[in-house]
C-alpha positions in Angstrom: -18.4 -18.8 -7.6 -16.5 -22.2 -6.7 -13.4 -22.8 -7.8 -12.0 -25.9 -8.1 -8.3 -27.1 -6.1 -7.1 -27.9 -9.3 -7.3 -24.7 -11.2 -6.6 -22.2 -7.9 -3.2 -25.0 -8.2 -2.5 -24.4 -11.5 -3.1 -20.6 -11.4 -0.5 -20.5 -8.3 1.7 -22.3 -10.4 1.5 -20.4 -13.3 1.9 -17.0 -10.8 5.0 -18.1 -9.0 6.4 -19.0 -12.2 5.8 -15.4 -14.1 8.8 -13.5 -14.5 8.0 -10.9 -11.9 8.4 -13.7 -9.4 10.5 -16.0 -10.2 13.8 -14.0 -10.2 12.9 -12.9 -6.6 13.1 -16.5 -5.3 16.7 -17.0 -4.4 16.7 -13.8 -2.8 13.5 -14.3 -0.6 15.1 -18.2 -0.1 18.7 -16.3 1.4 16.9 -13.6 3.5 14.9 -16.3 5.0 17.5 -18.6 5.6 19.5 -16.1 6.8 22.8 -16.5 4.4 23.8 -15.3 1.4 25.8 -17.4 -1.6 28.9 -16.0 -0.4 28.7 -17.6 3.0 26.7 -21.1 1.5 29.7 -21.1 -0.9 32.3 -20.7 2.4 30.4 -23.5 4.2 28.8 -21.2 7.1 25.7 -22.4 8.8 22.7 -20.4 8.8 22.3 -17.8 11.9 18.7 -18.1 12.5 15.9 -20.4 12.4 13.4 -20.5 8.8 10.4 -20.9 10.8 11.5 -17.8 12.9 12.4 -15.6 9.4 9.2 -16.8 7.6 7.0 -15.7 10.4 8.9 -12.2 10.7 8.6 -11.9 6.4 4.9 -12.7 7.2 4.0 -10.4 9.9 6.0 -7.5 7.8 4.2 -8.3 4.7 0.9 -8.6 6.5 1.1 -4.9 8.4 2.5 -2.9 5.3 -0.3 -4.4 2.8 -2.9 -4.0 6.0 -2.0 -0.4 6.3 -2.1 0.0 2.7 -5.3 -1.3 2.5 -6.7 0.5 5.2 -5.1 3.5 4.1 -7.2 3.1 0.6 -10.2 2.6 2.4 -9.9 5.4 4.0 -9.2 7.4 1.5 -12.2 6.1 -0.9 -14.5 6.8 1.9 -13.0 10.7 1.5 -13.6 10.8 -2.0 -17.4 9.0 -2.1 -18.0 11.3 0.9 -16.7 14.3 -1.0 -17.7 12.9 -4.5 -19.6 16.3 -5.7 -16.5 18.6 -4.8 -14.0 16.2 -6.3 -15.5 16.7 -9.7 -15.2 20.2 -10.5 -11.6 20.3 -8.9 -10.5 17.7 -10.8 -11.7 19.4 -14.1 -9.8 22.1 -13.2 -6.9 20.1 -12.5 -7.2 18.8 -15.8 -7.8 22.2 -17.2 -4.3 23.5 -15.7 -2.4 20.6 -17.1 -3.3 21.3 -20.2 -2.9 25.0 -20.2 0.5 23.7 -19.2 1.1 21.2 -21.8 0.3 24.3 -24.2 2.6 26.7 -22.1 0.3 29.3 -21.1 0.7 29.3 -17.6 4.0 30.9 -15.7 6.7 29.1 -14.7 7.4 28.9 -11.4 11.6 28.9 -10.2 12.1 25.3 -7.9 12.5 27.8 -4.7 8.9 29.6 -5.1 7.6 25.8 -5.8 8.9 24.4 -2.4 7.7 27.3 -0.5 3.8 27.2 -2.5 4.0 23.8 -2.0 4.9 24.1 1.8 1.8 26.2 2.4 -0.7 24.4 1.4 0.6 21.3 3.2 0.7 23.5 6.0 -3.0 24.6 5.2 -3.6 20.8 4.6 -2.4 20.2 8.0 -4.6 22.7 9.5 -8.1 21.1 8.2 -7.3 18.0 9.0 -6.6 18.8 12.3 -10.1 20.9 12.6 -11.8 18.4 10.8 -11.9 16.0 13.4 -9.9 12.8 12.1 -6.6 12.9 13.9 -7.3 10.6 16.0 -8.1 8.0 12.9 -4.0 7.7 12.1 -2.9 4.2 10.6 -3.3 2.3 14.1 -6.9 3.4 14.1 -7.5 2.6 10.3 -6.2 -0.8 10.7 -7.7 -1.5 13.8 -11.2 -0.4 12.0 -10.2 -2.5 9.1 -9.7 -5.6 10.9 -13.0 -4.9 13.2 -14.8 -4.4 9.7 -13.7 -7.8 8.5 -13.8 -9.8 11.6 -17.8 -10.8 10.6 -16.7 -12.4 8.0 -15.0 -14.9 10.0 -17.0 -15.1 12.9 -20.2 -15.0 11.4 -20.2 -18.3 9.0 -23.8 -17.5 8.4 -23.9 -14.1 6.7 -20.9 -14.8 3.5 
């Protein structure tokens, strides 16, 4: 699908100008710069360089949405790997929230929750450390992201 300068322009446009965006502008313009009203109203130059603080703002950007991304690749691989368990448990998650919505199941006090809840994360713990994976933490995921994409750029023939 091509799409034209003009309409990827207009579309930008129309994005940066949305009202989830807009109102962020002065503050991503004062982080970058690196001063705040106060001190542009005082008469203080800026402490750092833009160039410096853009590229910093990029590089953080870049490595948490990365690692997000990674992170949901990984865990979509889980769930198609694991795609004929997931359905009956989440049927019978299903099932328990709604034999909770109707009050039928016991209610548990916040103490007995914690401790539940700090067993099976303990348990959780346990297979993923016997399953083999550990060694796939966020540096690995990214580092298989990137690897995964890098055709794309270095093989022009194969888009």
């Amino acid at each position: 699908m091509q799409v034209s300068i003009l309409y990827a322009f207009v579309a930008g446009i129309i994005s940066f100008l949305s009202p989830c965006v807009l109102p962020l502008v002065p503050g991503y313009v004062s982080m970058l710069s690196g001063i705040g009203v106060e001190q542009l109203r005082a008469g203080q130059p800026a402490r750092n360089s833009l160039f410096a603080s853009s590229l910093a703002f990029v590089a953080g950007f870049s490595v948490v949405f990365i690692s997000f991304g990674a992170a949901a690749s990984v865990v979509g691989q889980f769930l198609l790997q694991h795609k004929s368990l997931m359905g009956p448990v989440a049927g019978a998650v299903i099932i328990l929230f709604g034999l909770h919505l109707v009050g039928w199941l016991i209610k548990l006090p916040v103490t007995a929750g914690l401790v539940i809840g700090g067993v099976l994360a303990f348990g959780a713990a346990i297979l993923w450390r016997r399953s083999g994976t550990e060694t796939m933490g966020p540096g690995g995921c990214s580092a298989r992201f990137n690897c995964s994409l890098s055709h794309l750029f270095f093989l022009p023939g194969r888009r």
